[in-house]
N, C-alpha and C positions, 0 to 999 in steps of 0.2 A: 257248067262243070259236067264234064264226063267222064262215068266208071269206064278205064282201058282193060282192065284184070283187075281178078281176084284170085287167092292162091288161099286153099287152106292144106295145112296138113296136123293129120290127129286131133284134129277141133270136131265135137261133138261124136257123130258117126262116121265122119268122112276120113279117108287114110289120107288122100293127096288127092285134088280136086283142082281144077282151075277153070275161073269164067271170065269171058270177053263177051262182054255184050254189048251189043248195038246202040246208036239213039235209039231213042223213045221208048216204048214203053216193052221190056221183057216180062213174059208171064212165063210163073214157077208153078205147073201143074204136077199134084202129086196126091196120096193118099195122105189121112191125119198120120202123123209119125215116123214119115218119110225122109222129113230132113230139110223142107221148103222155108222153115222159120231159122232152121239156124243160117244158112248163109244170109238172108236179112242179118241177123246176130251179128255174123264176123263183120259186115262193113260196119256196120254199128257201134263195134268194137274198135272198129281202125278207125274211126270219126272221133268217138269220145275216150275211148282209153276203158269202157267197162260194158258189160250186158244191159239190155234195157231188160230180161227176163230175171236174172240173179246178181248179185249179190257174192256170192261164189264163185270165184274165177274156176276152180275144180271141177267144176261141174261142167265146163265147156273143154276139158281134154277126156280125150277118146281114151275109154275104158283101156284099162293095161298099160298105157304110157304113162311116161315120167313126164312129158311136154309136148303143148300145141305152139301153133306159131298161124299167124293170116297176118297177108298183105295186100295191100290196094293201091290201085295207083291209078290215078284221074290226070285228066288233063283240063286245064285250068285258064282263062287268058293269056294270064304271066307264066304258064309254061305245064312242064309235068313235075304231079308232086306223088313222091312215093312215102307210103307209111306202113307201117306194121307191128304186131304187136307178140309177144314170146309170153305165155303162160307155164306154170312149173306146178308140179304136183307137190313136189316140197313145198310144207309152209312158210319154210323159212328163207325161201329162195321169195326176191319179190320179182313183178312180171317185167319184161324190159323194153320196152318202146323203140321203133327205128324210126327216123326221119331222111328222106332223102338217101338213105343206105348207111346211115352214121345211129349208133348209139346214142338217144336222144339222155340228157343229164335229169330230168324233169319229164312228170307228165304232163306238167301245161306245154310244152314243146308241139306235144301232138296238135293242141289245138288250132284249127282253122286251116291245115293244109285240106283237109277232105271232110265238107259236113253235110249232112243229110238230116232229114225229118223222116219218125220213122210212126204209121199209122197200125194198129195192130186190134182185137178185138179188148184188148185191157184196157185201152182209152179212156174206156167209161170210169176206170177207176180215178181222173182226172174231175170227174164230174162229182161221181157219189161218192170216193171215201172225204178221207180227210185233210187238211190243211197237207201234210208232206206230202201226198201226190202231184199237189198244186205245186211246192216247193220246187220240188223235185223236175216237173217239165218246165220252168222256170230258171231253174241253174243248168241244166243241164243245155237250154238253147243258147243264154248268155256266157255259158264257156265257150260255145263254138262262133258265138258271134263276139268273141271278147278273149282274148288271153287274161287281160288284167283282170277281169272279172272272178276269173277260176282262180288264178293267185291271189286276190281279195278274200274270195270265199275260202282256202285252204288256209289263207291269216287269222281268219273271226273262229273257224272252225276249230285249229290248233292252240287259238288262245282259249276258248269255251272249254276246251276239253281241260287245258290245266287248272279255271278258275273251278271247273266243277269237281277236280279232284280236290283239290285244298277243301272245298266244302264236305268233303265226303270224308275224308280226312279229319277234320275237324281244327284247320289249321287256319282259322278266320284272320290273324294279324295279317299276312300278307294279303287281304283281298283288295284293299285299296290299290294296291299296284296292280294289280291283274282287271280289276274295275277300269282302269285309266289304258290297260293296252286292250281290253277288250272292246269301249267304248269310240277308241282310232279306228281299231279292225273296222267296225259295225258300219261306220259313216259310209264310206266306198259301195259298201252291199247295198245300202239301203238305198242311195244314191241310182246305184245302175238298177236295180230291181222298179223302182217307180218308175223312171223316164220306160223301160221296158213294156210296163205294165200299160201306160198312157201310149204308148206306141200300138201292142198288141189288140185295145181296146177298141182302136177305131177299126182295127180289122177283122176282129173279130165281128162285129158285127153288122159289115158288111156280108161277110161269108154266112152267116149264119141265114140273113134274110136271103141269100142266092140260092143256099141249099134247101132249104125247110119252104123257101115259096109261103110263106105267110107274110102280109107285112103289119099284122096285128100283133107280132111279138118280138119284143126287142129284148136280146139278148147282151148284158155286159157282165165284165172282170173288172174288180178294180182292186188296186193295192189296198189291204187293211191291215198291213202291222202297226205296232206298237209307235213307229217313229214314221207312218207314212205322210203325215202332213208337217214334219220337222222342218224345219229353216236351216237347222244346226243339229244334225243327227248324232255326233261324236259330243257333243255336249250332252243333249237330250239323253243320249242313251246312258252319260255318267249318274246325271239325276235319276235316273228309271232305275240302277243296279242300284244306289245308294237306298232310293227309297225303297227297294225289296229285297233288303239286305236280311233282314229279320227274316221274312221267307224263307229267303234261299239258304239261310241256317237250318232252320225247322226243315227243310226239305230237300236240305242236301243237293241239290242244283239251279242252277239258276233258271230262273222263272220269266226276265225280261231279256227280248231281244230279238232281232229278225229269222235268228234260227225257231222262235216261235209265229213269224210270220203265216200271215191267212191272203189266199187270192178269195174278194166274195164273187160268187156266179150269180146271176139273177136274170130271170126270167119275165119280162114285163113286171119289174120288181120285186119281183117275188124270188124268195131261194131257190134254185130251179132241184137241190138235193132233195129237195122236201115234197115240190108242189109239180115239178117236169114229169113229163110220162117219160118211158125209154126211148121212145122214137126221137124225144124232145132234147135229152142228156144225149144221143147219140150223135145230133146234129150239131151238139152245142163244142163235144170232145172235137169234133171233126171241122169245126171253126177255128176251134186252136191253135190247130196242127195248122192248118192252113195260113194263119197269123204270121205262124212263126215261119213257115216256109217263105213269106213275104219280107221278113223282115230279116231271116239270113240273104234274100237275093239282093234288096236294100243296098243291105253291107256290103258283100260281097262284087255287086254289079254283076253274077250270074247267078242261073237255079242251085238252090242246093241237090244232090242225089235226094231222090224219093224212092221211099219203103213200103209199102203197102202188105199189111198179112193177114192176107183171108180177111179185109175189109168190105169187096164188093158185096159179098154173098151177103150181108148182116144191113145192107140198104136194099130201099125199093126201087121200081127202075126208075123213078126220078129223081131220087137222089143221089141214086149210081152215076146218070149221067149228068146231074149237073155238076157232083165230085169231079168227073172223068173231062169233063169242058175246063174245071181249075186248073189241074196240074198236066195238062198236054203239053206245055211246053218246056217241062224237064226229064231228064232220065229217071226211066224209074223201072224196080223191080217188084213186081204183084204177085203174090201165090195164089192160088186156090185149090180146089178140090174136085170142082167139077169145070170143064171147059166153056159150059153155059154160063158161069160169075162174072164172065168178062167179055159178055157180049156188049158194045160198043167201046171197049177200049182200044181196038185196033191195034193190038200190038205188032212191034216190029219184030218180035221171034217167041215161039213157044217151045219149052223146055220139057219135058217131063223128069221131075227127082223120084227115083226108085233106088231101092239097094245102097246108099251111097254112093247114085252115080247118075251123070246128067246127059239125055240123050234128046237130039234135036226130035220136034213131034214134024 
C-alpha cells in the first residue's frame, strides 16, 4: 500500500495543506508544536474514522471554523482507493465519511480501503495502564483488519448501552430479553478477539526477542476475559449475565462481558506492569505495534501505511536500528525534532513542518 496524497483543510493548524510522498520512508522534521503529530492524525483519521490522540472530534478543526475535512488516497494492488473524512463544529451535525468520492451510509464503510499502524510515545500507555488501553489497540486493529468485526463490536456495544440503562433506570423486568440480545452480540467479539490474540502472540514475541536482543526474556499477551476459554460464548455469556444479575442491580451496570475484557502482558511470567523497567514496557508496546503491522499485511497481502511520532528519539541505537530493519519495507511517515533521531532510517525525503506549512529540507 501506498499513501499518493493527503489533503487537509482547517484540521488542526493547517488552512489547506497537501502531501505526496514518496516510497519509503518520509521524515516530518519540526519543533515540539509545529504540527508533525497532526498529519500522522489525519491519515489516522481517514484509516479509522477517529484520532488516536482524542476522543473529541472539535478539537481537530482549526480554531474559528465551523468544519475540517482530510482526504487520502493510496494505491492499493486492486487499484486506488480514495477516503475522507468531514468533521463539524455543531454538535449536532455528526462527521460524514467519503468512500471512493461517494457519501459513505456507515462508518464501518471506511474500514479496510486504507490501514495503517500508528507508533507514537503513548504506546507505553498499552503496557502500563489498564485493561481498555489493551482493548482499545485491539479493536481498533481488528476493525481495519475486519469490517465484521467493527459491525460486531457496534452490535455488543449498542446493546450494553441499553441493558445498562434499563439497570439504571431501574426497569429489571426486561433484562432477560436484553440478556439474550446481549449474549448473540458477545459471541462474534469474543470469537474474533481470541483467534486475534493467538495470532498476535506468536509475534509478538518474536519482535520482542529481535528488538530488546535478550533471549532470557520471553515476552507474551494472552486473551483473559471472562468467556476466553468458551466453547460456546453466546451461551456462556447468557449464564454469566444471569448469574450477575443481583450485581448488576446493586450496581447499576453490567458487570460480565468482554467489554470488561483484560489482554495479560507478561514478562518471563511475570506482569511486565508491575515487575518491566521502562526500556522493558517500551520494547514490549513496540512488539505490538509490530504484530499487528504483521497481521494487517497477512490480510491484506500488502504493508499497511506506517506512522512513527517521535518514536526514534525514545530508543537506543540498537533498538532504533533493529526497529528501523522491521519496517523498511513499508511506507512510512517519521517525525522528529532533531534531524540526528533518524540517523540510519535512510529516508527517501525530508520535510521540515513550521508555521503550518511544509517545505522540502
Amino acid at each position: 500500500m501506498r499513501m499518493t496524497g493527503l489533503r487537509l483543510r482547517d484540521f488542526r493548524g493547517y488552512h489547506q495543506v497537501m502531501l505526496s510522498p514518496p516510497e519509503g520512508v518520509t521524515v516530518l522534521v519540526g519543533e515540539n508544536g509545529a504540527g508533525k503529530t497532526n498529519l500522522l492524525e489525519a491519515v489516522h483519521l481517514c484509516c479509522v474514522g477517529r484520532s488516536h490522540r482524542t476522543a473529541n472530534d472539535k478539537e481537530m478543526i482549526r480554531k474559528g471554523q465551523d468544519t475540517a475535512a482530510v482526504q487520502l488516497t493510496v494505491e492499493r494492488r486492486d487499484g486506488v482507493h480514495e477516503v475522507g473524512v468531514r468533521l463539524f463544529e455543531n454538535a449536532r451535525r455528526r462527521k460524514i465519511v467519503f468512500v471512493n468520492g461517494k457519501t459513505a451510509p456507515r462508518m464501518g464503510e471506511l474500514m479496510g480501503h486504507a490501514t495503517c499502524v500508528i507508533f507514537s510515545p503513548e504506546d507505553l500507555a498499552l503496557v502500563k495502564e489498564g485493561p481498555q488501553a489493551r482493548r482499545r489497540f485491539l479493536d481498533m486493529l481488528l476493525s481495519q483488519h475486519q469490517k465484521a468485526y467493527f459491525y460486531a463490536l457496534q452490535t455488543y456495544m449498542s446493546a450494553l448501552k441499553q441493558r445498562n440503562a434499563l439497570l439504571k433506570q431501574g426497569d429489571f423486568r426486561q433484562l432477560p430479553t436484553w440478556d439474550e440480545q446481549l449474549a448473540i452480540a458477545a459471541a462474534p467479539v469474543v470469537r474474533l478477539r481470541r483467534e486475534a490474540c493467538q495470532r498476535l502472540e506468536q509475534r509478538t514475541q518474536v519482535h520482542y526477542l529481535y528488538i530488546g536482543g535478550r533471549e532470557d526474556e520471553r515476552f507474551s499477551m494472552r486473551y483473559a476475559g471472562a468467556l476466553a476459554d468458551s466453547a460456546d460464548p453466546a451461551e456462556d455469556m447468557l449464564r454469566g449475565l444471569i448469574a450477575c444479575r443481583d450485581e448488576d442491580q446493586r450496581r447499576l451496570t453490567t458487570c460480565f462481558g468482554p467489554h470488561r475484557d483484560e489482554i495479560e502482558l507478561t514478562l518471563s511470567g511475570e506482569p511486565i506492569r508491575a515487575f518491566g523497567s521502562q526500556g522493558q514496557m517500551r520494547t514490549a508496546a513496540l512488539s505490538m505495534k509490530l504484530a499487528a503491522f504483521d497481521l494487517l499485511e497477512a490480510a491484506q497481502g500488502e504493508p499497511p501505511l506506517l506512522l512513527l511520532d517521535d518514536v526514534l528519539s525514545e530508543l537506543d541505537p540498537d533498538r532504533r536500528r533493529r526497529l528501523i530493519a522491521r519496517i523498511g519495507r513499508a511506507q512510512a511517515l517519521l517525525t522528529c525534532t532533531d534531524q540526528a533521531d533518524f540517523i540510519g532510517a535512510r529516508p527517501a525525503c525530508v520535510l521540515r513542518v513550521a508555521n503550518g506549512e511544509i517545505t522540502q529540507m
